[in-house]
N, C-alpha and C positions, 0 to 999 in steps of 0.2 A: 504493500500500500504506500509504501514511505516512497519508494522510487515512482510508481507513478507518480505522486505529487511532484515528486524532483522535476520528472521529466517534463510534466504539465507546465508547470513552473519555468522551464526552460523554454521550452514552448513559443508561452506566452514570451517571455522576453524577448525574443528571436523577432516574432511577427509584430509586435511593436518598435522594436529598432530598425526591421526590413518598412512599416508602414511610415514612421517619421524621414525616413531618407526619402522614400521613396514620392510622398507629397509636400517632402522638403518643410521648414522649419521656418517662420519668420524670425529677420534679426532683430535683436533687443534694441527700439528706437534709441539714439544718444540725441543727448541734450543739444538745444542751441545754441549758440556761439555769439557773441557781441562783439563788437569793433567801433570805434569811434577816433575820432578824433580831426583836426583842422591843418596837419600837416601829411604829407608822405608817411607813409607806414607801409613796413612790411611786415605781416602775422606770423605767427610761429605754426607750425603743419599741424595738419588736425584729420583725424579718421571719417569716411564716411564708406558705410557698413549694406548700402543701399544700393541702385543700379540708379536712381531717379533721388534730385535733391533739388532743392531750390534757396536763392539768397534773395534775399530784402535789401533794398537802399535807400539810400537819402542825400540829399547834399543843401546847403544854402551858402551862395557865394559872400563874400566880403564887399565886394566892387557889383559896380552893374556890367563890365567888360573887362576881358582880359582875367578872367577863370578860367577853372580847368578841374574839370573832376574826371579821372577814368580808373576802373575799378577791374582789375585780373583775376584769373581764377588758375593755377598753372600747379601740375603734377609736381609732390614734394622732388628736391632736387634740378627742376629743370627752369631755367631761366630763360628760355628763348618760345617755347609751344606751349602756348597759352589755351585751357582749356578751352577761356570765357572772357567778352570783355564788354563792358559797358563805359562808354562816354559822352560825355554832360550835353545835355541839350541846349540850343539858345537863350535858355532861358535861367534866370538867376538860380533859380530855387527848382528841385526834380526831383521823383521820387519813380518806384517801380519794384517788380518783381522778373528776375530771372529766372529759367528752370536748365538743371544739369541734365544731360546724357549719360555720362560719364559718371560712374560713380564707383563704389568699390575699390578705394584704395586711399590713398592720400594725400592731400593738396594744402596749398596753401593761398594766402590770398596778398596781391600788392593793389594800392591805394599810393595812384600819385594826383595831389591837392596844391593849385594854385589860387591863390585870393582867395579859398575859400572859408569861410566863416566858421562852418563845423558840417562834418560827416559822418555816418553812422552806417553799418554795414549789421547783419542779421542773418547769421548759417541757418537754414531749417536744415536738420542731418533727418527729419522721421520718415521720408519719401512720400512718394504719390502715388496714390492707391487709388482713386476713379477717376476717370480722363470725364470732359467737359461733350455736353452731350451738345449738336447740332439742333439749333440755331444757335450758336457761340457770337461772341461780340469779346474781340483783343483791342486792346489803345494803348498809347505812351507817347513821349518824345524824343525816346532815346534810344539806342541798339538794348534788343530784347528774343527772347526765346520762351516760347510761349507754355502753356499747360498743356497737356495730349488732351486731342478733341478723337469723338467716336465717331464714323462715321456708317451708318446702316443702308444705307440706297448703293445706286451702281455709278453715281455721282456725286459731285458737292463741287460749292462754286466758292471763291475768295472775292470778296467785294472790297476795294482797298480807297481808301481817299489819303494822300501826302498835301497837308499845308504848308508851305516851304515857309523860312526866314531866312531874311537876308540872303548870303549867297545860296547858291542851289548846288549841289552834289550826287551823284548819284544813290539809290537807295534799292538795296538787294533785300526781294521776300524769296525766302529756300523754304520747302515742304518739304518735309522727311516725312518717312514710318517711324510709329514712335519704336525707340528701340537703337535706329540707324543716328550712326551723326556721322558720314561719310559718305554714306548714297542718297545722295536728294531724289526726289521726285520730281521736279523744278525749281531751279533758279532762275529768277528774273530780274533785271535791273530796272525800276520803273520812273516815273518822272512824277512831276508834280499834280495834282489832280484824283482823277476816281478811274478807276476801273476794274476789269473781271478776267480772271480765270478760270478754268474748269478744271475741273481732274476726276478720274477714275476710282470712284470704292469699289468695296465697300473696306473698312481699317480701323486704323486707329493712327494719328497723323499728329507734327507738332511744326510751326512755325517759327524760325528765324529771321528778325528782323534787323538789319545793319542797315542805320541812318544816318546821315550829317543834315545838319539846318533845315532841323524838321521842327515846325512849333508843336502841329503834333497827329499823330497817323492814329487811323482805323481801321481794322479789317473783321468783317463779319463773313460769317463761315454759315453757308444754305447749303440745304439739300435743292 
């Protein structure tokens, strides 16, 4: 009787450790991260345990011209291949959210700050667990990459408007799969004004946005 039980016992153990691998384990969310400050900083490396993260920011210039906020996200040790990067809009004062591809390993983050007043930086390390269902609505001023949107049809359209400032520069939307951050779907360099794109579902997709003298851009996501 004794050794059945052993064996039962065994058993069980076995198809519990073959079941936890086998539908996999979620990682222990780690805490957020703060950053602040009104000069250059470089952050000290920090884990992120997730495949999907995202960072929060802020800036408010000192001057009305001649600031400079841009904000990197680059693999611990490498100084030149930057994960991420956001820079400062026309406008004094900008705020926004980024979302990582890239995640699972460690990174750190540099903040180079001209004339500006104070800045404030926000690691979410807990990841993103449901993507943004279609009719979505994305906006900012700034270079951004967006939340994964679902998509259910056998198409979906990108309706974009750019309000330029001042000088005008080119302004790249990339569509990925969410998941990819090397094979786009499209890249486009568009101009100032509205217009549309179409593309193929049905998915699961996420947006890159890289702007200069943008007061400030929209893009709504239709079936």
């Amino acid at each position: 009787m004794r050794k059945i039980f052993f064996v039962s016992c065994g058993l069980l153990f076995l198809l519990g450790t073959f079941s936890c691998a086998h539908l996999g384990v979620a990682p222990e969310p780690l805490g957020p991260i703060f950053l602040s400050g009104s000069k250059d900083l470089t952050g000290s490396p920090f884990n992120i345990n997730t495949k999907e993260w995202q960072i929060n920011w802020k800036y408010k210039a000192a001057v009305k011209r001649g600031y400079n906020f841009v904000l990197y996200v680059y693999p611990e040790g490498d100084k030149v291949n930057y994960t991420e990067m956001v820079v400062s809009s026309p406008l004094p004062e900008g705020s926004g959210s980024t979302y990582l591809y890239k995640g699972k390993g460690r990174y750190y983050i540099k903040v180079r700050a001209k004339k500006i007043a104070n800045w404030q930086v926000e690691v979410v390390r807990a990841g993103v667990s449901e993507p943004v269902t279609s009719p979505a609505t994305f906006s900012g001023s700034t270079d951004t990459t967006t939340k994964p949107f679902k998509i259910r049809g056998k198409e979906f359209k990108l309706t974009y408007a750019m309000e330029p400032k001042g000088s005008w520069g080119g302004q790249m939307i990339a569509v990925y799969p969410r998941g990819q951050t090397e094979n786009f779907v499209d890249a486009t360099t568009v101009g100032p004004g509205t217009g549309t794109k179409v593309f193929k579902g049905p998915g699961q997709y996420y947006i890159k946005v890289q702007c200069t003298s943008v007061k400030n851009w929209k893009i709504d996501v239709t079936e």
